[in-house]
DRENTI-695181 format. One record per residue (C-alpha): residue number from 1; residue in one letter; chain; x, z, y. Coordinates in nm, 4 decimals. Layout:
BEGIN
<NUM A A <X Z Y>>;
...
This chain:
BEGIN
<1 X A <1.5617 -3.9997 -3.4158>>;
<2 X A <1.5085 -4.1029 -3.0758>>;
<3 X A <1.1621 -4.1923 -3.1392>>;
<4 X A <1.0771 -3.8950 -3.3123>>;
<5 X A <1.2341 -3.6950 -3.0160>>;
<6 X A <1.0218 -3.8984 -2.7974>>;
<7 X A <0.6961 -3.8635 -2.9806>>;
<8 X A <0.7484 -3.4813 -2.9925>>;
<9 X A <0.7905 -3.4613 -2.6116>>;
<10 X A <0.4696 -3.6584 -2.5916>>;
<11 X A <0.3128 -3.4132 -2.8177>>;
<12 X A <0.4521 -3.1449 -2.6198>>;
<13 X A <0.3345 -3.2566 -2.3163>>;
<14 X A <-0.0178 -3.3598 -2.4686>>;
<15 X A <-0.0702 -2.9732 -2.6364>>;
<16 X A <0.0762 -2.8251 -2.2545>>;
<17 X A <-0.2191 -3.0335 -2.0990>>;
<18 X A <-0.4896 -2.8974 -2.3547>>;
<19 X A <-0.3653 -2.5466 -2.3520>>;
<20 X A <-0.2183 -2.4240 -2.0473>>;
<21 X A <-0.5692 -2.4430 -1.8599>>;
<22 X A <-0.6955 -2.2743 -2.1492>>;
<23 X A <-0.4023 -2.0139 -2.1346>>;
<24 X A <-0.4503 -1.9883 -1.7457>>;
<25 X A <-0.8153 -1.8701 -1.7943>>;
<26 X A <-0.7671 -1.6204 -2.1066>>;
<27 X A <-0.4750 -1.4883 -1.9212>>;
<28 X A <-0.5167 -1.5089 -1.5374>>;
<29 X A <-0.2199 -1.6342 -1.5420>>;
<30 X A <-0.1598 -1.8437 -1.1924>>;
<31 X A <0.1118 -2.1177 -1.2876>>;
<32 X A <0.2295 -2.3193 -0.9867>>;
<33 X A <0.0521 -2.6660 -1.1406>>;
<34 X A <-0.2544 -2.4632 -1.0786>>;
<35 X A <-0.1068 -2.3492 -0.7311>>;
<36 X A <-0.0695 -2.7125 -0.6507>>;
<37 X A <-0.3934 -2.8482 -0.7169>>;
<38 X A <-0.5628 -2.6315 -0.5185>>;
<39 X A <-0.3557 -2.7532 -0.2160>>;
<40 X A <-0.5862 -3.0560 -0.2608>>;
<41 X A <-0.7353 -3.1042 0.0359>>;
<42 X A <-1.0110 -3.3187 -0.0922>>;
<43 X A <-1.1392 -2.9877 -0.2357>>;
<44 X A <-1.4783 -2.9432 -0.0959>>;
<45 X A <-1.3862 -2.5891 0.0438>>;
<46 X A <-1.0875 -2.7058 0.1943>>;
<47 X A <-1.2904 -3.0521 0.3257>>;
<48 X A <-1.5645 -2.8203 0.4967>>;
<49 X A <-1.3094 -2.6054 0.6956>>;
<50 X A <-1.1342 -2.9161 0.8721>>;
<51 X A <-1.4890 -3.0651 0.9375>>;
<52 X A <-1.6535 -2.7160 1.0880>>;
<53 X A <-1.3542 -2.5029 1.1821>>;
<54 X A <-1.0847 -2.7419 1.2989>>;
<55 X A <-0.9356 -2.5093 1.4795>>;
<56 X A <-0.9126 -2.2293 1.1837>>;
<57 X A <-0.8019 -2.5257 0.9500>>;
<58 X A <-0.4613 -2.5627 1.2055>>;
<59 X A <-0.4103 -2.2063 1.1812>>;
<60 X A <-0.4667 -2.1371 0.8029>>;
<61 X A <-0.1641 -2.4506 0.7814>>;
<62 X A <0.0413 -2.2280 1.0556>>;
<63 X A <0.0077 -1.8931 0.8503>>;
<64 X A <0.1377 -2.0662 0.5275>>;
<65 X A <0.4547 -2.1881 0.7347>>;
<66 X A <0.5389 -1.9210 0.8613>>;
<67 X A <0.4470 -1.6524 0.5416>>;
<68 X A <0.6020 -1.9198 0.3331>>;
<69 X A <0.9177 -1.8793 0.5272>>;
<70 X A <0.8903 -1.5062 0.5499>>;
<71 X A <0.8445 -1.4983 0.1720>>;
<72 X A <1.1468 -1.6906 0.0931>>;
<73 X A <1.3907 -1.4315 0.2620>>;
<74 X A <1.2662 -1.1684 0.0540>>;
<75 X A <1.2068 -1.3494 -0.2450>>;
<76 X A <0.8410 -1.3223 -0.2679>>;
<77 X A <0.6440 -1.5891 -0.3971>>;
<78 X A <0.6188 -1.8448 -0.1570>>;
<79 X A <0.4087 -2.1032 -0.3404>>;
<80 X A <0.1505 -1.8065 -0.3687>>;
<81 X A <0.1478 -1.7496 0.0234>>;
<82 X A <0.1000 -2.0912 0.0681>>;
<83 X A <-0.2140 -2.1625 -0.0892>>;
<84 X A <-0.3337 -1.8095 -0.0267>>;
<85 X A <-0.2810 -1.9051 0.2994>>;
<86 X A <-0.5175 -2.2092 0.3224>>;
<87 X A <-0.8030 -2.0078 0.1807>>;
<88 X A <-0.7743 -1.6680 0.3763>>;
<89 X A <-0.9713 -1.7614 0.6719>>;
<90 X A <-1.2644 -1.9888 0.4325>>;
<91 X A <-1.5389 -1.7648 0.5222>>;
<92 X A <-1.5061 -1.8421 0.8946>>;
<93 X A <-1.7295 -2.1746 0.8330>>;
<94 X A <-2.0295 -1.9963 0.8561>>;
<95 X A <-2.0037 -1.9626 1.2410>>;
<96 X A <-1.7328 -2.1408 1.3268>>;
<97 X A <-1.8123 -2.1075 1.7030>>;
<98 X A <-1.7616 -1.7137 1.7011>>;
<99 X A <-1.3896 -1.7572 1.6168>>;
<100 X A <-1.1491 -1.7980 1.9066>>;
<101 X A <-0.9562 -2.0694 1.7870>>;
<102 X A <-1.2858 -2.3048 1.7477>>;
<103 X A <-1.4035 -2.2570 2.1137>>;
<104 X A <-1.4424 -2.5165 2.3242>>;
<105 X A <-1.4870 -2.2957 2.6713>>;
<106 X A <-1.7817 -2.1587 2.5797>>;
<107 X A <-1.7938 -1.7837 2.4157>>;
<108 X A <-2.1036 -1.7075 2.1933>>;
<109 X A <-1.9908 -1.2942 2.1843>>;
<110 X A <-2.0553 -1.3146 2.5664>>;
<111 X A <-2.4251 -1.2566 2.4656>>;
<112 X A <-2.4096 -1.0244 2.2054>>;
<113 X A <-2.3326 -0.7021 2.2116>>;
<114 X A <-1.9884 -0.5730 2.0547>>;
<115 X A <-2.1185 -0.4609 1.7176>>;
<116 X A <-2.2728 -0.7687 1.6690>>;
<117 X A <-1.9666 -0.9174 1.7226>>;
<118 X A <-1.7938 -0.7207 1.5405>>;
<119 X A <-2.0640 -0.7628 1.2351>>;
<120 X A <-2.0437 -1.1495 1.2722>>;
<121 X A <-1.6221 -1.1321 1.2433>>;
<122 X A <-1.5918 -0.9074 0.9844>>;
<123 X A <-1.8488 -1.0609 0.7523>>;
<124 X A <-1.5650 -1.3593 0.7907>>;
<125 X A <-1.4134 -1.1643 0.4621>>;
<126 X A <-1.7363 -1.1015 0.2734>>;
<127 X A <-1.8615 -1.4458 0.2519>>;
<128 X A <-1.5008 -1.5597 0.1926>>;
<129 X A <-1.4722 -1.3445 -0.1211>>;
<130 X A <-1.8154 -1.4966 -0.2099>>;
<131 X A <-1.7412 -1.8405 -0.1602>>;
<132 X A <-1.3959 -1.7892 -0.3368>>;
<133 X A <-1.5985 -1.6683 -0.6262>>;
<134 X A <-1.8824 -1.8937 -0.6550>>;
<135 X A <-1.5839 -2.1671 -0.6664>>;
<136 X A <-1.3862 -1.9873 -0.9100>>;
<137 X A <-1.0361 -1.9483 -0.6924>>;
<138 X A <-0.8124 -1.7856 -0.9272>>;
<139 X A <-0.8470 -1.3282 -0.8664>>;
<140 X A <-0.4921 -1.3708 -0.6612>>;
<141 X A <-0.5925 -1.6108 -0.4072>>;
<142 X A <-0.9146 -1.3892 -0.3818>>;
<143 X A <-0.7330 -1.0844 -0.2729>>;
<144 X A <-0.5640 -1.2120 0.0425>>;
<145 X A <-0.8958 -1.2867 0.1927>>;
<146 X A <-0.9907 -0.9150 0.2566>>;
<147 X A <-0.6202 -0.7537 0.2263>>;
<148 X A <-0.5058 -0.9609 0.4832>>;
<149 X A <-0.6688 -0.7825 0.7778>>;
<150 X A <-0.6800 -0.4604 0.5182>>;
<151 X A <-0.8644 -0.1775 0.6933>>;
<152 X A <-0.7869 -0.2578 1.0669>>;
<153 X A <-1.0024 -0.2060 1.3774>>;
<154 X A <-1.1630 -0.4912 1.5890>>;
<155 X A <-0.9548 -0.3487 1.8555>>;
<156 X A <-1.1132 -0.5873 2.1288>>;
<157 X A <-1.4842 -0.4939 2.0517>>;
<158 X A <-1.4166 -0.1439 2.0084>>;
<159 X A <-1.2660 -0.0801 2.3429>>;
<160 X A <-1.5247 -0.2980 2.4724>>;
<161 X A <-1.8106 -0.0692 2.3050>>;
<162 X A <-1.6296 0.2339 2.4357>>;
<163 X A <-1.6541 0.0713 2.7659>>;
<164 X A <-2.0035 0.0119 2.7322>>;
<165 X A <-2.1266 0.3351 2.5793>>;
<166 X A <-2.3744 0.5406 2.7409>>;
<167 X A <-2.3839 0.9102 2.8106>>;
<168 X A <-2.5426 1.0793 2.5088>>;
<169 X A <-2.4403 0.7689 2.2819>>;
<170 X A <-2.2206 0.7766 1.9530>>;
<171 X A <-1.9766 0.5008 1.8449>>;
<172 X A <-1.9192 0.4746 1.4981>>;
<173 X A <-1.5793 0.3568 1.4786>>;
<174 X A <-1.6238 0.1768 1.1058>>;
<175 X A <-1.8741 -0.0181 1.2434>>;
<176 X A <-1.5013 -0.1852 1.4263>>;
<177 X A <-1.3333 -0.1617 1.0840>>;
<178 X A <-1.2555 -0.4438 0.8004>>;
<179 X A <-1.3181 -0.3247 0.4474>>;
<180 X A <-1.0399 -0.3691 0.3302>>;
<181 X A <-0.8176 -0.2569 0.0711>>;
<182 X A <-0.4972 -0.2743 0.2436>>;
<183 X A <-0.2729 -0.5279 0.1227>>;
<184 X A <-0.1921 -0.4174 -0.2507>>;
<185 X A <0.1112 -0.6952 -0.3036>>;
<186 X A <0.4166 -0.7983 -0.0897>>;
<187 X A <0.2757 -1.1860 -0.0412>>;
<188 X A <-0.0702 -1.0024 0.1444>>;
<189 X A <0.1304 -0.7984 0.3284>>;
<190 X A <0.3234 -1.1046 0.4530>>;
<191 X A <-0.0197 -1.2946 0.5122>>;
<192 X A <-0.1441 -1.0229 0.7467>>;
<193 X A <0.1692 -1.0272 0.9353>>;
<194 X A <0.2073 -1.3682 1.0066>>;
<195 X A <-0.1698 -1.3927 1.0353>>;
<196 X A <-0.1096 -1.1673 1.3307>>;
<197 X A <0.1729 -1.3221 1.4917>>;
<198 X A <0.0925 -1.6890 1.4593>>;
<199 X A <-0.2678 -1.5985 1.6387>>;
<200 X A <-0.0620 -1.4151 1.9840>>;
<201 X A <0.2406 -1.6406 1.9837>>;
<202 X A <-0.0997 -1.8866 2.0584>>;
<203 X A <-0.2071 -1.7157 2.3226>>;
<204 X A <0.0751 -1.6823 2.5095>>;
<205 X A <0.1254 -1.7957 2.8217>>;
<206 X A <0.5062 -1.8560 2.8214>>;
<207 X A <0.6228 -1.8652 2.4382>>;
<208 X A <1.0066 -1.7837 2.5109>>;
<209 X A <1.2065 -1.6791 2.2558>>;
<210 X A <1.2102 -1.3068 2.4549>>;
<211 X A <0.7837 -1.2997 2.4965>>;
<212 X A <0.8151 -1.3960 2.1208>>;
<213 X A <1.0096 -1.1686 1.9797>>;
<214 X A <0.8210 -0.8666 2.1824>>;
<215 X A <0.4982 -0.9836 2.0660>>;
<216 X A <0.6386 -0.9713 1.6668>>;
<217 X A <0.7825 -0.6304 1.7095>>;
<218 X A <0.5020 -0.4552 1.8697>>;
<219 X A <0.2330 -0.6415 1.5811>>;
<220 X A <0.4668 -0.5375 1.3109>>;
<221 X A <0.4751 -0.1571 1.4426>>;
<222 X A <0.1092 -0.1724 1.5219>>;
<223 X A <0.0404 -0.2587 1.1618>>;
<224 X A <0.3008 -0.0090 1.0313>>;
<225 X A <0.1397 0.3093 1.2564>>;
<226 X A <-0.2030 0.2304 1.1083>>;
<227 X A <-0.0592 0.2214 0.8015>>;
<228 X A <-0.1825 -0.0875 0.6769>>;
<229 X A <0.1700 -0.1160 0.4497>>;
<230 X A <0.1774 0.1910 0.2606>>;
<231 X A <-0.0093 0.0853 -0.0544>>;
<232 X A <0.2607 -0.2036 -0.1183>>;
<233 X A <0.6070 -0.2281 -0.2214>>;
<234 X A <0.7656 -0.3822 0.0559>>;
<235 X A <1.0892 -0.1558 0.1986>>;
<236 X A <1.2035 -0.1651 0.5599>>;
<237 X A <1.4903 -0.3950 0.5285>>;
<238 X A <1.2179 -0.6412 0.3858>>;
<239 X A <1.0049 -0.5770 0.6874>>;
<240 X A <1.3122 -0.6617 0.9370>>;
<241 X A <1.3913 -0.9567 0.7299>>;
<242 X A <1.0263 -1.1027 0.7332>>;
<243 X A <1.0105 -0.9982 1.1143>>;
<244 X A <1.3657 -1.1560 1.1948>>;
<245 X A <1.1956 -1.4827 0.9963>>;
<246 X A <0.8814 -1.4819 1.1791>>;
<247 X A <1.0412 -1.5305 1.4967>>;
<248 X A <1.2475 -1.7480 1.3851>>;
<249 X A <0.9829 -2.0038 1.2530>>;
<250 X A <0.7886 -1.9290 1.5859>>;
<251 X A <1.0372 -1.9981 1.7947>>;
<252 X A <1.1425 -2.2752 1.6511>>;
<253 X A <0.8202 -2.4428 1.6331>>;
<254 X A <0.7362 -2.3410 2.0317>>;
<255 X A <1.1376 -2.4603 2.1073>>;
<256 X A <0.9912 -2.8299 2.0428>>;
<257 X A <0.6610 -2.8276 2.2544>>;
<258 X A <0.8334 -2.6336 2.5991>>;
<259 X A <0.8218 -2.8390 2.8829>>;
<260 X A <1.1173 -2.8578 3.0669>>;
């Protein structure tokens, strides 16, 4: 009996090999085996980003941290964020140089004017989607690459057009606005969060537990007051327990690299 019960778990696992990809595609259904082998980061996609975006790479592995953490107190799924996480940002290795966290002193928008900028930025999430396609990422992972910045505003470049604009001339304030949709499911909604907070807590000066939790607040009420969160089903205790996490995991990873 033993060696029928250990022939049939063979042949259990041999039909869950042939089928479940099989299933997966029918079905869209996103198991976590499939989860984990796109963590692979011999994938090609993955490969290019750590070759031509370094610095985007570092902060697509920051985002998961800190979304996977934010996910777990609400019981979201984490695994999802994760990976979503390392794919959100894929389309920024088409001009590496005009993202912030690639620069190496020099700024390539400081010749261009700010809706060019804002054009080369935002197209970050159309050829993301395309490359995502034309590599056949599964529809979920897709969707956090233009929910996570939703509908917002290029707040930088706009003010900077505004600043620039001459009597007589019109700004057209879409021309400063991701497509969007807004994030449809509770793990986007985390992604744009912590995609937010993990790129100030960056740039500050002095990352204190105070300037940290200040900076968190004000991006999680700038996000609610445009609201970016109203077409998913997260409720406000969520939102304080995913901002309560998010400094947490910020402070704790800034705790280690203050000099004293």
């Amino acid at each position: 009996s033993s060696a029928a019960s250990a022939s049939g778990s063979k042949l259990t696992a041999a039909a869950t090999a042939v089928f479940l990809p099989i299933c997966e595609s029918i079905f869209g259904i996103l198991t976590d085996v499939k989860l984990l082998e796109l963590s692979n980061a011999d994938l090609p996609v993955l490969g290019q980003l750590a070759l031509r975006a370094p610095g985007t790479n570092q902060h697509s592995h920051a985002v998961g941290q800190l979304a996977e953490e934010a996910c777990r107190t609400v019981g979201a799924n984490s695994l999802l964020t994760r990976i979503g996480a390392l794919y959100h940002d894929i389309g920024k290795t088409a001009a590496p140089e005009h993202f912030v966290e690639n620069q190496m002193g020099k700024n390539p928008h400081d010749r261009l004017k700010p809706v060019q900028s804002a054009k080369i930025i935002i197209s970050h999430v159309t050829y993301g989607q395309k490359l995502a396609r034309e590599m056949g990422l599964p529809q979920r992972i897709i969707d956090f690459i233009p929910q996570h910045h939703g509908t917002r505003t290029l707040h930088f470049f706009l003010k900077k057009a505004q600043a620039e604009l001459k009597p007589g001339e019109e700004l057209v304030e879409n021309d400063f606005r991701y497509p969007g949709p807004k994030p449809q499911f509770k793990e986007a909604a985390i992604m744009m969060i912590a995609d937010s907070c993990e790129a100030a807590a960056r740039s500050l000066s002095e990352p204190t537990p105070d300037n940290i939790r200040f900076i968190v607040t004000k991006i999680i009420d700038a996000i609610i007051s445009d609201d970016q969160l109203d077409e998913c089903d997260l409720t406000l205790r969520e939102l304080t327990q995913i901002r309560e996490a998010m400094i947490r995991s910020l402070v704790a990873i800034y705790h280690s690299r203050v000099d004293y």
